[in-house]
C-alpha positions as CSV (number, residue, x, y, z in Angstrom):
1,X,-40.1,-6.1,-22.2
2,X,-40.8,-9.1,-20.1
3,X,-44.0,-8.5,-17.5
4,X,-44.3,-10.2,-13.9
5,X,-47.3,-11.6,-13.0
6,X,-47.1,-12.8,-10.0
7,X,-50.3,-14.4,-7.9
8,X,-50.5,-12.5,-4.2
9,X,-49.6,-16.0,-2.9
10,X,-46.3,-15.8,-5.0
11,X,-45.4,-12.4,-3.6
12,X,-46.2,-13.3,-0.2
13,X,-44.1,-16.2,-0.4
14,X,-41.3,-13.8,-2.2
15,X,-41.3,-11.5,0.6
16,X,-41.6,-14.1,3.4
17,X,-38.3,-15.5,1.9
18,X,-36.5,-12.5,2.0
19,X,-37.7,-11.7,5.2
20,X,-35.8,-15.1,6.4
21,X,-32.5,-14.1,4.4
22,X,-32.7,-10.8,6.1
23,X,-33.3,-12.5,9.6
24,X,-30.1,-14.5,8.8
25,X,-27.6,-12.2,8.0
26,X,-28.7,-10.5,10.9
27,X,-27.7,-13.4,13.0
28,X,-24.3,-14.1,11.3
29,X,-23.1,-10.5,11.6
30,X,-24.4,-10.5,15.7
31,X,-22.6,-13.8,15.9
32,X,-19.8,-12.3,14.7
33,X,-19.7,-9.4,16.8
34,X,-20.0,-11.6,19.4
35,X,-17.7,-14.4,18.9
36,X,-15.4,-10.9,18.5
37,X,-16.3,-9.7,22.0
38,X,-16.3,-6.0,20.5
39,X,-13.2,-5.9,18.5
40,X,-15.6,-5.5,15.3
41,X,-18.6,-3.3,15.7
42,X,-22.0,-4.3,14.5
43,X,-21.3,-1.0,12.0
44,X,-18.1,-2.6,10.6
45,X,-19.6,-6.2,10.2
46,X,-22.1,-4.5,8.2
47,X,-19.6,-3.4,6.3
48,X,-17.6,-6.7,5.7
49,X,-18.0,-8.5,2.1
50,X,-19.5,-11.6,1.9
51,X,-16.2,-13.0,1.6
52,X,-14.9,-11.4,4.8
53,X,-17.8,-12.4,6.9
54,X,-17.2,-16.1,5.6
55,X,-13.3,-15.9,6.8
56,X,-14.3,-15.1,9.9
57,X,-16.9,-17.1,10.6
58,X,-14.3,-20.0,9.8
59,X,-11.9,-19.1,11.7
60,X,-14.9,-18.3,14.9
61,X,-15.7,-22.1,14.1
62,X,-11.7,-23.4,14.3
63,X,-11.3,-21.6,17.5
64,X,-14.4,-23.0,19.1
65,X,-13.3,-26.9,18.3
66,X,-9.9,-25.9,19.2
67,X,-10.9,-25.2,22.6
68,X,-13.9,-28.3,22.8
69,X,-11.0,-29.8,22.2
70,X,-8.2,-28.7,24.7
71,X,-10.9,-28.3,27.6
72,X,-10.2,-24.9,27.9
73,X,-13.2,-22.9,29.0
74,X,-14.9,-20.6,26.2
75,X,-16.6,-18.3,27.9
């Protein structure tokens, strides 16, 4: 059986780190949601595999240089 020992210092910096990833997938699934404008809840982006939240965060991406592009207004 393998023991941790761990300084304070290096849990500190363990739990500030996953503090940050939980702060970011935070963001990515209210980016979502908004780039959505409702048509997926903040419950069903939860919800959504890594894999999922990936697609559409590709396809949020195409749609905003498509319309940089074409002029069109975003908002």
């Amino acid at each position: 059986m393998r023991i941790l020992t761990w300084s304070i210092d290096q849990i500190l910096q363990e739990v500030s780190n996953l503090e940050n990833e939980v702060k970011n997938f935070k963001q990515e699934l209210y980016k979502i949601c908004w780039f959505m404008r409702g048509s997926i809840s903040l419950r069903e982006a939860y919800l959504m595999s890594s894999e999922d939240r990936e697609i559409i965060s590709n396809i949020v991406k195409e749609n905003i240089e498509t319309t940089k592009k074409s002029g069109l207004p975003f908002f």
